[in-house]
Every structure is written in structure tokens, then in C-alpha cells.
C-alpha positions in Angstrom: 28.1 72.9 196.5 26.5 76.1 195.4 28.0 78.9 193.5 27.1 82.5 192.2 29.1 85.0 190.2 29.1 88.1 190.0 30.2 90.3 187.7 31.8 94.5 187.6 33.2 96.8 185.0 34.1 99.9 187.2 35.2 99.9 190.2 32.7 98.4 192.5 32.3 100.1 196.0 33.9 98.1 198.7 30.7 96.4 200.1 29.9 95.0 196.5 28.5 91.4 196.9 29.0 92.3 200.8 25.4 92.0 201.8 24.9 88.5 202.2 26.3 85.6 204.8 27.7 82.2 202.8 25.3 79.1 203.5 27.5 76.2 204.1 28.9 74.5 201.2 29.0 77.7 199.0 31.3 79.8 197.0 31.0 82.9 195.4 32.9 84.7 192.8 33.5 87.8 191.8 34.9 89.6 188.7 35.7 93.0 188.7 37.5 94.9 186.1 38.6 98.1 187.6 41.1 100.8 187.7 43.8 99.4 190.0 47.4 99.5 189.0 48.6 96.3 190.3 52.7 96.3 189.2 52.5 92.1 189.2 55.9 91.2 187.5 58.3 88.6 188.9 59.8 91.7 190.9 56.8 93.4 192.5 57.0 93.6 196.4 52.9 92.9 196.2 52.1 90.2 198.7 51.4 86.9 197.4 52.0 84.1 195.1 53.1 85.2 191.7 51.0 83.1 188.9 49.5 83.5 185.3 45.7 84.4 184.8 45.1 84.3 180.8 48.6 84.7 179.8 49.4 87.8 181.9 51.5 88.1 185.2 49.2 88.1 188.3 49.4 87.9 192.2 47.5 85.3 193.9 46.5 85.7 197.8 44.4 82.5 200.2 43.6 83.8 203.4 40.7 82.9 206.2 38.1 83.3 207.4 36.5 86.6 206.3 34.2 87.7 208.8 32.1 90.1 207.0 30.7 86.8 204.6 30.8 84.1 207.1 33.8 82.8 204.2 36.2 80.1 205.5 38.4 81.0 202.5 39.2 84.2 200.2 41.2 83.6 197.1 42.2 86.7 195.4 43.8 86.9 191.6 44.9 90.4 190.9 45.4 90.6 186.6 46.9 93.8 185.3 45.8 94.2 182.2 47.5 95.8 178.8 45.4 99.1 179.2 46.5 99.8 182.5 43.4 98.7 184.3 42.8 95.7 186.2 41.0 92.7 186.6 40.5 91.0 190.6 38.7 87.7 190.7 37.6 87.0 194.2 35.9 83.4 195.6 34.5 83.6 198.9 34.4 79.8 200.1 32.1 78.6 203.2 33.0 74.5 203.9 32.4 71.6 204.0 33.5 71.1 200.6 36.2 73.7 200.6 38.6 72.0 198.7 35.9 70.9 195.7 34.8 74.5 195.4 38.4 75.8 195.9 39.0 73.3 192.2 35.8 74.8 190.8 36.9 78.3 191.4 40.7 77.4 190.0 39.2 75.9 187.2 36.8 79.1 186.5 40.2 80.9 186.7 42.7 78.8 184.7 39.7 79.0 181.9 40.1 82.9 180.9 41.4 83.9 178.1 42.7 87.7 177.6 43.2 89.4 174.6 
């Protein structure tokens, strides 16, 4: 499959990486470092799975389709960080192949380091 990533640090208007409709077999990724103030501990009432992105507490969302890419999947990491900002990683998945590029966008994830 294909993949692009792209990359934000401010917080990106809500139709960032919008303008576009997934080919089949494509993900994309994005990284945003913004100024949410995700509360992500082990007690948050956030929605999701709670998981560890780089060492820090983090909330982990899979939902589909999203209409507005042509997505079957959107995976959603939301990282607070140490200086009270945030980081959201986002992969919008269009099959076949979701489950390789869901692994490739894991893997992207699992590799970051914060610090």
C-alpha cells in the first residue's frame, strides 16, 4: 500500500489533510502537536482505549468509515505531553490491505520516542 504523512506544530484547522479522497490501498498519517489538554491517566473519563505512546499515558480511539476521506478506518492516539500541550497522531486507512497498513501505522507509532 501507499502512505503519506503529514506533519503540524500548531494547531492545524479542522480541514488539515481534509482535501483529498483515499485511493484504495492507502493510509495516511498525521502528526499534530497542538494545544489540547487531553487529561489521559488511567482515571480519565476520555473515550477510548488507554495505551502508552513514547512512555507517556495516551488514549487510543478505531472507528469507521470517515466519510469526509473516503477512510474505512481512523485510528486516533491522543499524547499529552509534559508542557501541557499535546500530540494527536491520526491514520486514515482506505482497504484492501487494512490490516497491513493498520501494522505499518502501529509500528510508525510504537517507534516514538518523547523526551
Amino acid at each position: 500500500g501507499t502512505w503519506i504523512a503529514a506533519f503540524s506544530t500548531g494547531p492545524a484547522p479542522v480541514s488539515c489533510c481534509r482535501d483529498f479522497v483515499l485511493q484504495p490501498n492507502t493510509m495516511v498519517m498525521s502528526i499534530a502537536y497542538g494545544t489540547g489538554t487531553l487529561e489521559a491517566g488511567p482515571d480519565s473519563s476520555i473515550p477510548g482505549t488507554r495505551t502508552i505512546v513514547g512512555g507517556a499515558s495516551s488514549v487510543f480511539t478505531a472507528v469507521g468509515p470517515d466519510r469526509s476521506s473516503g477512510a474505512d478506518l481512523r485510528l486516533t492516539w491522543q499524547v499529552p505531553l509534559a508542557d501541557g500541550r499535546q500530540l494527536d497522531l491520526i491514520a486514515l486507512i482506505k482497504g484492501p490491505g487494512i490490516e497491513a497498513l493498520r501494522a505499518q501505522a502501529e509500528s510508525l507509532v510504537s517507534s516514538i520516542k518523547l523526551g
